[in-house]
Steps between C-alpha positions, in 0.01 A plus 500: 500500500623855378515691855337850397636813565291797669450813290573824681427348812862455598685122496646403845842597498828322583597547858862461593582245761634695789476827502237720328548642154569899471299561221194361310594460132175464295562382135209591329346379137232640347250194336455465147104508614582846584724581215296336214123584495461271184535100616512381123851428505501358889212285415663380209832398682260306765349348282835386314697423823248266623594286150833515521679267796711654739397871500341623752390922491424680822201686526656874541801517256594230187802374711709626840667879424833410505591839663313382825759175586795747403426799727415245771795343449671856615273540799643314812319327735638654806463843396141460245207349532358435149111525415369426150232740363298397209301791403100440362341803652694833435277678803559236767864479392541911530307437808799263602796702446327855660466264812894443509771519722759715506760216430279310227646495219354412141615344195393584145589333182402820259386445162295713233186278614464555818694863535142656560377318765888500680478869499095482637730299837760722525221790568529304854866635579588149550851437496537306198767374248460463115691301239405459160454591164407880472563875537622574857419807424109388585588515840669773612184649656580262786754529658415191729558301153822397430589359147757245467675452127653152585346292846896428541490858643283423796726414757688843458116651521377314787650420802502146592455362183787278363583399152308258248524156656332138440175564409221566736151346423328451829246774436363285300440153682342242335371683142432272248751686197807464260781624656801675288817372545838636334775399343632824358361853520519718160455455097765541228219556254425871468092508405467862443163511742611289838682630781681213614883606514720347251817361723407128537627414874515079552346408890771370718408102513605528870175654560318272335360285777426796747331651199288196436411405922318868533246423266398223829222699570328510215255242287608424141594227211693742310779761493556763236848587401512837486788538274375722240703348172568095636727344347718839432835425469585811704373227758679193495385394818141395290596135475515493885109465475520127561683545846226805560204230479678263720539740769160594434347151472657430876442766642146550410267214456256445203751747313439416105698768314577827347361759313737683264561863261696470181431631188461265221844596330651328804218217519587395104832415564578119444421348864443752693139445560557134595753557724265701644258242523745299646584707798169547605319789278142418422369869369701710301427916469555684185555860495331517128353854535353424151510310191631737283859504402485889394372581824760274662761694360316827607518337874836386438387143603796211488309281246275484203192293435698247335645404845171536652368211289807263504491576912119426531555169271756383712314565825187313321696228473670463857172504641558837672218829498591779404354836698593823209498864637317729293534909440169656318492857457850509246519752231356327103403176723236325344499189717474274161837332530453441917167354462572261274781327694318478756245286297746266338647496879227500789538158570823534697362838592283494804499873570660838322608762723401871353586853539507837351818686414564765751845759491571398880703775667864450556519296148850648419500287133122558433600635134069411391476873404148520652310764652495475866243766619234299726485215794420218244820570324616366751345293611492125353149407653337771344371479091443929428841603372613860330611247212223357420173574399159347559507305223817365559407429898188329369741260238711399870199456708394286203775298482544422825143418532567238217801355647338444799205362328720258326733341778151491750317287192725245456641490882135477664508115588855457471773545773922500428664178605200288552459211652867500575704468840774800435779496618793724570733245469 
């Protein structure tokens, strides 16, 4: 049983043996049922996730906010004690923070989604501290706010506080998820609309096991790799995978596998995908953005559809699935090209992940040459863009009305890996 987690209402916090904590240190996450008024795209990935074995997504967010575990990991026992926030009910929650101490302290991960409603808490004159990707600038009517540019920072900003360490994940006792787990932080691929930095940095396999054991309080089949290009050979450390599900498999029981992110350039090469298999991947994520290779180029995308098809053949034939990422709203799309592969490919495709582009702030390489004049630009939820008119938002909403219609029709009474006792090992 998933153990749920209260909204607003505050989650008991962890009390340090011994002595009592100086400070309460309330990480705090707005829900997506806050965040996203439309549940077309949350019903859809229930609906999907229930078909596919081993995922599992909690009710308030699509998987554990990986800043949560990290800033925890910087907040000591003996000197914090750590609440979890989960944020339904705006009122109640600015109801919360007016009623604070003086020594509360609360953490924000900032982004163009939920920027409005941060500021509406602030109004409080709680002390709070923000990460995240926008303008600082949005803040400096509070002076109670402080913005942090890198959450390495924080122990020079708060007293007490200590470096990143092991991962901390107790906040979140017994939630049924799919935990992220990493072998190397970074991408050597240089998309012209991500933000992910482009030094790749291999994980030390010392911390391995440490890495894997805090994930003991959670509920879950599956781990994600959160290496953004697997398989890079910036990372050599990739082909440790098989002694990563070992430690994983005996650590954790009922463990079946991993979850990974490549893009199909790296997925086509000869073996790759089977070696894969072999270490214990059973759903593979493509960054295909769309099937277009004009627009490709425009995103400055690692691959072409040619590797897109000779990946998605391969994976067809391993027996793996195959879960593509999706980005509607680019300039001259018209959706023909993505559509279609997903036809000739929705059996090994159980679900599509979709978003709109968005110009996120801080996007040093972001050489689109788009207009960035309103919240939806960017913002990746949202479908109004300065770019596009309405008939070309109608031709996205269309598509990915189809492409959900398509994968839904054929996956209705079917489930991945049926009938089948999977196994890590």
């Amino acid at each position: 049983m998933s153990v749920p987690i209260p909204t607003v209402g505050i989650r008991r916090g962890i009390l340090p043996s011994g002595e009592r904590a100086v400070s309460r240190a309330v990480l705090v996450q707005f829900s997506d049922l806050l965040l996203t008024e439309d549940s077309t795209m949350r019903d859809y990935y229930r609906r999907s996730y229930a078909r596919m074995r081993g995922y599992y997504m909690p009710q308030h967010f699509m998987e554990i906010p990986y800043w949560i575990p990290i800033v925890a990991s910087m907040l000591p026992d003996e000197h914090f004690r750590k609440e979890l926030m989960v944020v339904d009910d705006l009122d109640v929650a600015h109801s919360r923070l007016a009623e604070a101490a003086e020594r509360d302290v609360f953490f924000f991960s900032a982004l163009d989604a939920n920027v409005e409603q941060l500021l509406h808490l602030a109004s409080t004159g709680a002390t709070m501290v923000v990460g995240g990707y926008v303008d600082p600038e949005v803040f400096l009517g509070h002076p109670h706010v402080s913005f942090l540019h890198d959450v390495a920072n924080l122990p020079d900003f708060l007293p007490g506080a200590r470096p990143r360490t092991t991962l901390d994940y107790r906040l979140f006792d017994g939630l049924q998820c799919i935990p992220r787990f990493s072998m190397s932080s970074g991408c050597s691929f240089r998309c012209n609309f991500c933000t992910v930095p482009t030094q790749v940095v291999p994980a030390d396999p010392a911390g391995y096991e440490a890495e894997i054991a805090a994930f003991a309080p959670l509920d879950f089949r599956l781990a994600f790799i959160d290496d953004k290009s697997f398989g890079d050979p910036a990372a050599n450390n990739w082909q440790d995978l098989g002694k990563v599900r070992d430690i994983f498999a005996a650590l954790h029981h009922g463990f079946e596998g991993f979850i990974i992110q490549t893009p199909p350039s790296l997925a086509a090469r000869p073996g790759f995908l089977a070696d894969c298999r072999d270490m214990g991947v059973r759903y593979v994520e493509f960054g295909v953005e769309t099937a277009h290779d004009g627009l490709l180029k425009y995103l400055r995308k690692p691959f072409r559809t040619k590797h897109l098809y000779k990946a998605s053949q391969t994976i067809r034939e391993l027996g793996l699935y195959v879960i593509p990422n999706f980005i509607m709203g680019i300039p001259g799309d018209d959706y023909k090209g993505t559509v279609q592969w997903v036809r000739e490919f929705v059996d090994i495709m159980p679900a599509v992940n979709i978003n709109w582009l968005a110009a996120h702030y801080g996007n040093e390489r972001g050489h689109l040459d788009l207009p960035v004049e309103t919240f939806g630009d960017r913002d990746q939820n949202t479908v109004t863009k300065s770019w596009l008119d309405q008939e070309e938002i109608a031709a996205g909403l269309g598509a990915v009305q189809e492409i959900y219609a398509v994968t839904e029709a054929y996956w209705r009474d079917r489930a991945t890996y049926p009938g089948e006792q999977v196994s890590a090992q």
